[in-house]
C-alpha positions in Angstrom: 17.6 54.3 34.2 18.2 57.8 32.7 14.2 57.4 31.5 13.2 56.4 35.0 14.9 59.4 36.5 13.5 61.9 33.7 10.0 60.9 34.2 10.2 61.2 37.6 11.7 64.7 37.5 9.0 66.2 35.0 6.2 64.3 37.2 7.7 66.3 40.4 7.8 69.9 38.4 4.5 69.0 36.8 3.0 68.3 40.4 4.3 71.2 41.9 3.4 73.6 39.2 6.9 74.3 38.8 7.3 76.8 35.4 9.0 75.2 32.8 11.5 76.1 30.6 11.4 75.9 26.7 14.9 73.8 27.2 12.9 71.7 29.6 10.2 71.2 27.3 12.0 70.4 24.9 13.6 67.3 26.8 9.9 66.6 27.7 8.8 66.1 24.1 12.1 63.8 23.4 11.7 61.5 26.9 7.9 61.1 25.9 8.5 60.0 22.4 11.6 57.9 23.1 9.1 55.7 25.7 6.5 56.1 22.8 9.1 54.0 20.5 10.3 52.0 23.3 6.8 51.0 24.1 5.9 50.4 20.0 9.3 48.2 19.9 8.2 46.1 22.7 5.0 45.5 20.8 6.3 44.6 18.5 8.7 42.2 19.4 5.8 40.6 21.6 3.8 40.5 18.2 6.8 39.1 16.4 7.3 36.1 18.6 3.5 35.4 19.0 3.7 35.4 15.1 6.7 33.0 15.1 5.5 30.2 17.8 2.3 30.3 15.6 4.0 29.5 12.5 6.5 27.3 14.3 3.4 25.3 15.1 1.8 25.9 11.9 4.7 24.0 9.8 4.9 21.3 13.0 0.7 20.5 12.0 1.6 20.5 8.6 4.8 18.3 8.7 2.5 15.3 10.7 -0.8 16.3 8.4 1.6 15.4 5.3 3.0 12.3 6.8 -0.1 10.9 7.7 -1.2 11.4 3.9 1.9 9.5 2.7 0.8 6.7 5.0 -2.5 6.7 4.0 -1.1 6.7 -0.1 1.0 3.4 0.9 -1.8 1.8 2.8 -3.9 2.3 -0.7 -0.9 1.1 -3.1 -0.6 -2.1 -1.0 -4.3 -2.9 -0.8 -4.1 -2.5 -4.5 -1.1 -5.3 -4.8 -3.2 -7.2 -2.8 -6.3 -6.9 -4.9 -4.6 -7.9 -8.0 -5.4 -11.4 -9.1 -1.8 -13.5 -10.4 -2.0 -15.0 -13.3 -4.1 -17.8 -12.3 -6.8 -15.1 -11.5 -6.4 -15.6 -8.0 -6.1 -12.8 -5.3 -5.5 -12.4 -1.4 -8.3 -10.2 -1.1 -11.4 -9.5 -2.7 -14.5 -6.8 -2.7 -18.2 -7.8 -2.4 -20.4 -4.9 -2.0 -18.3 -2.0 -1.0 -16.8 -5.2 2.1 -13.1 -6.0 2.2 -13.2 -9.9 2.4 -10.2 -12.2 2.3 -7.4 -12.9 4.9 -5.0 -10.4 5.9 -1.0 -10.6 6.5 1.3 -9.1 8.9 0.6 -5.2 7.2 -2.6 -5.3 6.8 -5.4 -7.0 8.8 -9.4 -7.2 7.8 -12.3 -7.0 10.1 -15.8 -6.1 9.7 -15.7 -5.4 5.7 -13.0 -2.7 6.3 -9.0 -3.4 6.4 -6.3 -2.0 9.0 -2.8 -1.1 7.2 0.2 -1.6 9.8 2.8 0.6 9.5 6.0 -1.3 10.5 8.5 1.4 10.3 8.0 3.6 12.9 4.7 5.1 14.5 3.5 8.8 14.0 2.3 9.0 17.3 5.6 8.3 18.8 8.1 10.5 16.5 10.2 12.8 18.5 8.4 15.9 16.2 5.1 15.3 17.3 6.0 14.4 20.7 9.1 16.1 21.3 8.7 19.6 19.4 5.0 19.6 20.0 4.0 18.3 23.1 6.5 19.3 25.1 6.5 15.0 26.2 9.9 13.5 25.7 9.2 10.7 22.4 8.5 7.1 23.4 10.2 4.4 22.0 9.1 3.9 18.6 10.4 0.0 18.6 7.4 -2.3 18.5 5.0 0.8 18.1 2.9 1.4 14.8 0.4 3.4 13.0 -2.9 1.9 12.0 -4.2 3.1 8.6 -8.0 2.5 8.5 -9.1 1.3 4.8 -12.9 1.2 3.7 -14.1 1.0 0.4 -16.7 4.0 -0.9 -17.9 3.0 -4.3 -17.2 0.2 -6.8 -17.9 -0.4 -10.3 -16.6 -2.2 -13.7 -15.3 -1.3 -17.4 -14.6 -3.4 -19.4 -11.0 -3.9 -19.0 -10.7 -2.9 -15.0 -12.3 -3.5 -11.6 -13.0 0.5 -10.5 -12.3 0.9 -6.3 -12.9 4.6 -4.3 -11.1 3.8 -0.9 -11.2 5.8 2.0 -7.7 5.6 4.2 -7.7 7.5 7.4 -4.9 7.7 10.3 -5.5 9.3 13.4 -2.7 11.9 14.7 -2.0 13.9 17.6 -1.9 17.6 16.9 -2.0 19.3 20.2 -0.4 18.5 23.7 -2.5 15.1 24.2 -1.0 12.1 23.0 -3.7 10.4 21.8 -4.4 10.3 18.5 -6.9 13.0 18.2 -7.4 14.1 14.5 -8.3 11.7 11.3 -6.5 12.5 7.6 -8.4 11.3 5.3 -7.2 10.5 1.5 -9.4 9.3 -0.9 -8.4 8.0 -4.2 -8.9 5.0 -7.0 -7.9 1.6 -7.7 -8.2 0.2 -10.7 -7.5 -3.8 -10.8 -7.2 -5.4 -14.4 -10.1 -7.5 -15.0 -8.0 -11.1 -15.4 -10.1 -13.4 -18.0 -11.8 -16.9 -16.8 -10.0 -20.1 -17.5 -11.9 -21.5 -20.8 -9.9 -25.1 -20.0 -10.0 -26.7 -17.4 -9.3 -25.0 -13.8 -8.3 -26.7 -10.9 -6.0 -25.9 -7.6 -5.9 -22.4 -9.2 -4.6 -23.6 -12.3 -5.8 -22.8 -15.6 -5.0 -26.3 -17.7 -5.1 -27.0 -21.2 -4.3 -30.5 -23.8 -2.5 -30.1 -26.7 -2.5 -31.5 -30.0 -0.2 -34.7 -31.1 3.2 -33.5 -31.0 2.3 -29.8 -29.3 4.8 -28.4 -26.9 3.2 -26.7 -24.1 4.5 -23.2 -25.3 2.4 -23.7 -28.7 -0.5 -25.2 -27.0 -1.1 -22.1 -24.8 -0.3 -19.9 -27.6 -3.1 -21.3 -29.2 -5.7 -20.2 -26.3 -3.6 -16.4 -26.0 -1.9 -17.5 -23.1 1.8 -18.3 -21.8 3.1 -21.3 -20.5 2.8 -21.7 -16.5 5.5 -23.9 -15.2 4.4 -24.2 -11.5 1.0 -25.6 -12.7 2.3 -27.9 -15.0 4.8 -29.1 -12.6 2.0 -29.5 -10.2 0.6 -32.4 -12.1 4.1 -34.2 -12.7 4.2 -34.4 -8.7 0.8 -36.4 -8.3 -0.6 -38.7 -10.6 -3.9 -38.4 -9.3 -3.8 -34.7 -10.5 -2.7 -35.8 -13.7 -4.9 -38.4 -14.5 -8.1 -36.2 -13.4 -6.9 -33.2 -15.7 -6.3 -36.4 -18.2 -9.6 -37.6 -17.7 -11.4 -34.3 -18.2 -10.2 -34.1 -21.4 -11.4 -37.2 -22.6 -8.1 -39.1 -23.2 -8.5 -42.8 -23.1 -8.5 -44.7 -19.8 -5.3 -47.0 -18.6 -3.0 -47.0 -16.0 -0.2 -44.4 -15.6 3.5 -45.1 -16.2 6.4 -42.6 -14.4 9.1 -44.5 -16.6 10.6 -43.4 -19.4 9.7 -45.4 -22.7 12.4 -45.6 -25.9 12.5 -42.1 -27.3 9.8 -40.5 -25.1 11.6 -37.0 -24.2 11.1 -36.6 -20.4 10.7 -33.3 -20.1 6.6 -33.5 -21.6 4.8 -33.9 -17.9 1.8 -35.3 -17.8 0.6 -36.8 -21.1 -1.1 -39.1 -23.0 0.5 -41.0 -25.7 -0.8 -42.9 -28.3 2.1 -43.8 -31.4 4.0 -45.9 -33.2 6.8 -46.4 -31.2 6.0 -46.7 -27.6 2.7 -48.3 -25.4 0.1 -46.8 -26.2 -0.5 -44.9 -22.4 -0.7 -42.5 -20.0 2.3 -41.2 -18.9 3.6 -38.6 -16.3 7.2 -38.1 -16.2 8.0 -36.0 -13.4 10.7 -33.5 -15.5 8.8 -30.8 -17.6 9.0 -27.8 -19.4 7.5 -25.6 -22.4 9.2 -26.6 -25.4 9.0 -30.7 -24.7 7.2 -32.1 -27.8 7.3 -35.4 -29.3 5.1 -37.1 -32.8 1.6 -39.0 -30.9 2.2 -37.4 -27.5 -1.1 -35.1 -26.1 0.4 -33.2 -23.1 -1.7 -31.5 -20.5 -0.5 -28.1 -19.9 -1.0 -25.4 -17.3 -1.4 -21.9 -19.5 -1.7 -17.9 -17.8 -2.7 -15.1 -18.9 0.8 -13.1 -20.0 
């Protein structure tokens, strides 16, 4: 107020060509440079919260920028686990020409040659950051919502030991007052998928199956071939005797008629064998108890193997 009035006073004297005094000048010089500094102050204060809302903003972008790269890193690691053949050199999905085929799952979904990662958490698009802070829009609910993760493959190739991928992920986030999603992060990196050697036995229901020697356990037979015993495959042929006699028959063991019942000494933990001895019928046999170690003098096992 005391600025007002002082300004006002001088403007009156200076208007009415008033003479001056060197005391009055003197308070002229100190009123003008005190609404000099006030003036300077409120510049920069304006400056100083334009420079702050812009940063505010600034680490806002960034925050949503860097979670949308973490999505599209998980998206990448689980196309990876489901690229990776098990140890019957099977996988979910597989690449032909730079195309994503294979069926999908509940996180991640394939169409056209490309793949679509779920995220099941929470959505981007609907955090109370991005919508509240940013937008000014109070955040939806984020129950039932997700982010989509695009996947596309840029470039494959082979060494000897791996499978080579360059995928593309890209989500879509809002970064300005619309809430649609209005700018792609991309993140491009490599998968590398161990190269799982063909089955050099006999393969069937994505098994890998091999016959011992008289008197082999399963562990020793698969041994043999650099492999470990598989236990679901070789249980797969105790519970069909069809299965076992066609794994039987491709090795050549003589024809006959298949017994489930134990015989004398037999152990009952071989499988599905063939058994040709001293002490029992000479026969087919398929016991439906099996494991590794099982092992008895004139008994030929057929056993499921995997690579280790």
């Amino acid at each position: 107020m005391w600025l007002f009035e002082k300004s006002s006073q001088v403007r009156f004297q200076l208007s009415m060509g008033a003479e001056i005094s060197e005391n009055q000048k003197g308070n002229i010089t100190l009123l003008l440079a005190v609404i000099c500094a006030a003036t300077f102050s409120l510049y920069i204060l304006s400056n100083d919260s334009e420079s702050t809302r812009s940063r505010s903003k600034e680490i806002k972008v960034n925050r949503v920028v860097n979670d949308a790269q973490q999505m599209n890193l998980a998206a990448i690691s689980y196309l990876s686990t489901m690229l990776e053949k098990d140890a019957h050199g099977v996988a979910a999905l597989k690449i032909i020409d730079k195309q994503i085929i294979g069926n999908g799952n509940a996180f991640l979904s394939v169409d056209a040659g490309k793949a679509n990662y779920k995220n099941l958490q929470a959505s981007l698009l609907n955090s109370t950051m991005m919508q509240g802070a940013m937008t000014g829009h109070p955040p939806l609910p984020v129950t039932g919502n997700h982010s989509l993760t695009s996947l596309e493959i840029l470039d494959q190739s082979q060494d000897p030991t791996f499978d080579i991928y360059d995928v593309r992920a890209t989500t879509s986030v809002a970064v300005s007052k619309s809430r649609r999603p209005s700018r792609p992060v991309n993140t491009v990196a490599r998968i590398k998928v161990a190269i799982q050697p063909p089955c050099d036995g006999y393969s069937m229901n994505n098994f890998c199956y091999f016959y011992g020697a008289s008197g082999e356990s399963c562990d020793t037979a698969c041994s043999n071939h650099s492999r470990v015993y598989d236990d679901p495959g070789t249980d797969a042929l105790s519970a069909s005797d069809a299965s076992c006699n066609q794994v039987l028959d491709h090795f050549g063991a003589p024809a006959g008629p298949i017994s489930a019942t134990r015989v004398h000494l037999i152990p009952i933990d071989m499988g599905c064998k063939y058994y040709n001895g001293a002490w029992v019928p000479t026969s087919r046999y398929n016991l439906t108890a099996a494991n590794g170690s099982g092992s008895y003098a004139g008994g030929y096992r057929a056993c499921a193997c995997k690579t280790p």
